[in-house]
Every structure is written in C-alpha cells, then in structure tokens.
C-alpha positions as CSV (number, residue, x, y, z in Angstrom):
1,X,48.8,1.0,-14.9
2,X,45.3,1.7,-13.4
3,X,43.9,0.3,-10.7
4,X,40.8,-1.4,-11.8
5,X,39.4,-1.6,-8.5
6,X,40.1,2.2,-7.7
7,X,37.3,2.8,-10.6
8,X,34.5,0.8,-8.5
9,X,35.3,1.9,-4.9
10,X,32.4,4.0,-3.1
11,X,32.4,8.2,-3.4
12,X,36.0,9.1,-4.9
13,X,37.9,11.3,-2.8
14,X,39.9,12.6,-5.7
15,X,39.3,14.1,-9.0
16,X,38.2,16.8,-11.7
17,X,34.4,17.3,-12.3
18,X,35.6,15.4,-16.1
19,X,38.0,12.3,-13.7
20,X,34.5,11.8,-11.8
21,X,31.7,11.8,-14.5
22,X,34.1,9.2,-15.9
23,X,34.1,7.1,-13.1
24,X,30.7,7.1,-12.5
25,X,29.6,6.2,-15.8
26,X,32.1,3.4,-15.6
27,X,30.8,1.7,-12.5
28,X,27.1,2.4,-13.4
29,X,27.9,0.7,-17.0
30,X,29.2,-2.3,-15.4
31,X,26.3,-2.4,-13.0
32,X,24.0,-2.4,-16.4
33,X,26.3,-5.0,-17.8
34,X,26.1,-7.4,-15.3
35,X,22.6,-7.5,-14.5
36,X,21.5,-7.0,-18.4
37,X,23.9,-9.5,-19.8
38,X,25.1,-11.9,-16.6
39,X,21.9,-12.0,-14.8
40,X,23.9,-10.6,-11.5
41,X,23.0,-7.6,-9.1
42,X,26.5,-5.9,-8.1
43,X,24.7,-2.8,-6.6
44,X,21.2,-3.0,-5.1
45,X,18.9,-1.1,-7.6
46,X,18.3,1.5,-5.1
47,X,22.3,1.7,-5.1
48,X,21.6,2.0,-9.2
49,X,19.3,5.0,-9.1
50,X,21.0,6.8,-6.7
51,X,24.1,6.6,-9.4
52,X,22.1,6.6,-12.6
53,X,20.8,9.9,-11.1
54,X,24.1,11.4,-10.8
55,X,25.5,10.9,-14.4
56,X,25.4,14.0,-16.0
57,X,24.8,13.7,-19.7
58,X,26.4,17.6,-20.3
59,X,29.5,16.8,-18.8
60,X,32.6,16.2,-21.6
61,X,35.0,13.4,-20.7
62,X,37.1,13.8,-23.4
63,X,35.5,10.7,-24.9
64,X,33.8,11.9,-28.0
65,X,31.8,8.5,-28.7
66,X,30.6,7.7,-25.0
67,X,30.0,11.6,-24.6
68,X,27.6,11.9,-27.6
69,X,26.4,8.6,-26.3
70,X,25.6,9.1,-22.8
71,X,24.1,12.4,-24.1
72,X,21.7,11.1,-26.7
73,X,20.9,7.2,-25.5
74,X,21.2,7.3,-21.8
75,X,18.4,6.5,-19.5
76,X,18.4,7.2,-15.9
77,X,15.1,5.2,-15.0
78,X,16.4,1.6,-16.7
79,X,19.4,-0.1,-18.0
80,X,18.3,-1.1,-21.4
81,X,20.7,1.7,-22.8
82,X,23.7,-0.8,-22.0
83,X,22.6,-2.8,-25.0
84,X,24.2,-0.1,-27.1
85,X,27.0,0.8,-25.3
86,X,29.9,1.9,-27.8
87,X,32.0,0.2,-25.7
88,X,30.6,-3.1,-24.6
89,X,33.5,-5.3,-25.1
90,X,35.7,-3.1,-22.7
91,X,32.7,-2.8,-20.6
92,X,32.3,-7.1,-20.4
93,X,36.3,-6.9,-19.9
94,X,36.1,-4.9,-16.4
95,X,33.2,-7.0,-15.7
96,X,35.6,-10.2,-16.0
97,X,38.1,-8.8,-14.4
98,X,36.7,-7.4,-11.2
99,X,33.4,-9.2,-10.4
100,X,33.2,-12.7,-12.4
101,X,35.1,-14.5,-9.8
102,X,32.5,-13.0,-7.3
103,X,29.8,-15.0,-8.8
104,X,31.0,-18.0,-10.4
C-alpha cells in the first residue's frame, strides 16, 4: 500500500528522475485542485511556482495519458490546466483523503 502522505512531503530524498516527475506532478495537481475547485490554498503560490516550474513536460512517467497531457495542456504560469486533468476524480480522491479534514 502507498503512503499517501509520502507523495506530499517536501523535496523527496528518494527516487528515479521518472518516481520524482511523478511526485511532483502529483502534489502540484492537488495544489491546482484544491484552490481551483475547493477554494483552499494548500501551498502559498510562491510555493506553487516554484513547483509548477519544476515539472518537466519531456519527462515519461510511464503514464501515457498524463504524459501526453502534461506535455500538450500544462501551464506553468496558472492552474486553469487542472480543469482538464485526465485524472480528476483520482486527483479530488487524494484531495479528500489527505487535506479535506484540514479545512472543514
């Protein structure tokens, strides 16, 4: 089983170029989520430029969907691109799971 909260800690200290990309894009997704959709900052947007500025769109993850997607829709400068996420409801789902209580 993964840790969820393993996926949102600060700078990994494990992990292939592929493991970290993924990461990143996951935390930076949920950080798109909640502000877009729930109205709540998890990171400070300084926090989210400083991350949106290290996804690398040229990396493979082994993800064909999100790969083609975070090559073709992906924005650094905004969040808007959360909208059409492939994966939104698994997005919303970490969301739930590791910062709704936080706020609510």
């Amino acid at each position: 089983m993964v840790d969820l909260f393993s996926l949102i800690d600060d700078e990994p200290k494990w992990g292939t170029i592929e493991e970290i990309e993924r990461r990143n894009r996951i935390k930076l997704s949920i950080a798109a989520y909640s502000y877009e959709f729930e109205n709540v900052s998890i990171m400070s947007d300084g926090d989210f430029d400083s991350l949106s500025k290290k996804i690398n769109p040229n990396v493979l993850t082994g993800h064909d969907e999100l790969d083609r997607f975070f090559k073709e829709e992906f924005m650094p400068d905004t969040g808007m691109w959360i909208h059409n996420h492939p994966c939104l409801d698994g997005i919303k789902r970490l969301y739930m799971l590791n910062y709704f209580w936080k706020f609510n």
